[in-house]
N, C-alpha and C positions, 0 to 999 in steps of 0.2 A: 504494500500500500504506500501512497504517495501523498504525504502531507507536508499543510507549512502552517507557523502561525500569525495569523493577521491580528493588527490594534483591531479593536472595537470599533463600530461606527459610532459617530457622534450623534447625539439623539437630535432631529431637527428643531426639540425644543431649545435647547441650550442653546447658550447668547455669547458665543465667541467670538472675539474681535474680527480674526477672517470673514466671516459671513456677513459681517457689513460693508454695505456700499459708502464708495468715499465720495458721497453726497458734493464735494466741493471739487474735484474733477467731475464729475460723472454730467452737472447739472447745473442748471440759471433755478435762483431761488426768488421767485417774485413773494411779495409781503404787502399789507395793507398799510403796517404800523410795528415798531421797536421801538420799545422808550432806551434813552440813551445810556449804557452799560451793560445791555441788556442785550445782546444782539441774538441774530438766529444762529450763527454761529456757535454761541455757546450752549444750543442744543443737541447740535450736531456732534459736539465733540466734548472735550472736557472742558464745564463752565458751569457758571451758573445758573445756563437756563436762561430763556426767550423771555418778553414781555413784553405786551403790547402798548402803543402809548395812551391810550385812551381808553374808558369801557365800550362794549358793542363790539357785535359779530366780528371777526379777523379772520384774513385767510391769506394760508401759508399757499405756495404751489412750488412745485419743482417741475421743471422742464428741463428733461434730458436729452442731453446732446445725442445720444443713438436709444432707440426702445430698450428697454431693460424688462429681464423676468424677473417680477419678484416674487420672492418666496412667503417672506414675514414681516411684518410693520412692527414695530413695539413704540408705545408713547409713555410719557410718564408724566405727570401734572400734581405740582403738588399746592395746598393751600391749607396751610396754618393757622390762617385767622378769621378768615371771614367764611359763614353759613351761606351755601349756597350751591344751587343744581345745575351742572353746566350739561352742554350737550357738546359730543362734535359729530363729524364727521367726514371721511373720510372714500374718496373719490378719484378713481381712475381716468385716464382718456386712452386709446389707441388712434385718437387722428388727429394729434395738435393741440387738443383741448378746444375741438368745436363741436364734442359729444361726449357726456362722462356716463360713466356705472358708477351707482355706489355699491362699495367695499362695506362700508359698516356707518350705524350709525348709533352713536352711546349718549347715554345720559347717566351721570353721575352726583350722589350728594357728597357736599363738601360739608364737615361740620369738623369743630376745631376739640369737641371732646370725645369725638367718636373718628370720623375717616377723614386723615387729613390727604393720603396721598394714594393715589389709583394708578397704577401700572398696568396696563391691558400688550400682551404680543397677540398681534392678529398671523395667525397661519393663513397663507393664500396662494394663490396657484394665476399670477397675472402674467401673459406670457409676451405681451407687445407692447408694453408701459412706455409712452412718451411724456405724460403727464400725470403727476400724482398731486391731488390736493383734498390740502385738511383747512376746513374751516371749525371755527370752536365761535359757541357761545354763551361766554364763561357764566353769564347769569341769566336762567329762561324766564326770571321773574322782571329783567329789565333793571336791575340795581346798576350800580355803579362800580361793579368790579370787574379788572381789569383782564384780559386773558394773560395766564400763564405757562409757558411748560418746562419744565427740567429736564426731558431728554425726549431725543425722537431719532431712531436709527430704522434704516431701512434695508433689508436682505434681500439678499441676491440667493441664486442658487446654492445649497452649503455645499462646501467642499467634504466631502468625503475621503479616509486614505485606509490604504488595506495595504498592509507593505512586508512582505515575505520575510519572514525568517529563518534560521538556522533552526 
């Protein structure tokens, strides 16, 4: 008999740095609003997180220089002080963004003695992504709070390795 032994595969849950797309080659990040220190950049990578400058609906889009499959979305939004229900959601294009699908659409309570911070990875199967876009509407009651998020990474195919041994 004729064997080898392979690593494990990686579970497509797991959130390894390879699996993410480097959003800053890959893509033009259009935005409604950033309050200043606060960029979308620091969404993207190590930071503190987006903010928008004003309250009211915000919408993030990425527009990729070539179609992209993607595999998983993960966001992260956190809020510590203020009680309140936001929604987003989240929306594909395959032709320029002159037709989307949506991908998901969430609503979450924020409350500052029960859940301050909601993590969602969406699993997905989008196979000709030129345009990804999230809008959020950080309060559905129309308060005066701002949109926020602390992270948002976006997957590509995961790399898989199987690699023979002795």
């Amino acid at each position: 008999m004729r064997k080898s032994k392979i690593s494990p595969l990686q579970d497509d849950n797991s959130s390894h740095r390879e699996d993410w797309l480097d959003v800053d080659a890959l893509a033009r990040v259009e935005i409604t609003s950033e309050q200043q220190g606060y960029p979308i950049e620091s969404a993207l990578g190590a930071g503190q997180g987006w903010r928008a400058s004003g309250p009211g609906k915000q919408t993030i889009r990425f527009v990729f220089e070539n179609s992209q499959r993607l595999r998983r979305i993960k966001l992260q939004f956190v809020e510590p002080l203020i009680e309140r229900t936001q929604e987003y959601v989240l929306r594909s294009s395959s032709d320029g963004g002159r037709t989307f699908r949506d991908i998901v659409r969430q609503q979450w309570n924020f409350s500052p003695e029960g859940s301050t911070t909601q993590t969602e990875e969406h699993q997905v199967d989008l196979p000709n992504v030129d345009v990804l876009e999230l809008s959020i509407v950080p309060d559905t009651k129309g308060g005066s709070a701002c949109a926020t998020m602390a992270q948002l990474r976006i997957g590509a195919h995961p790399r898989r390795h199987a690699v023979a041994a002795d």
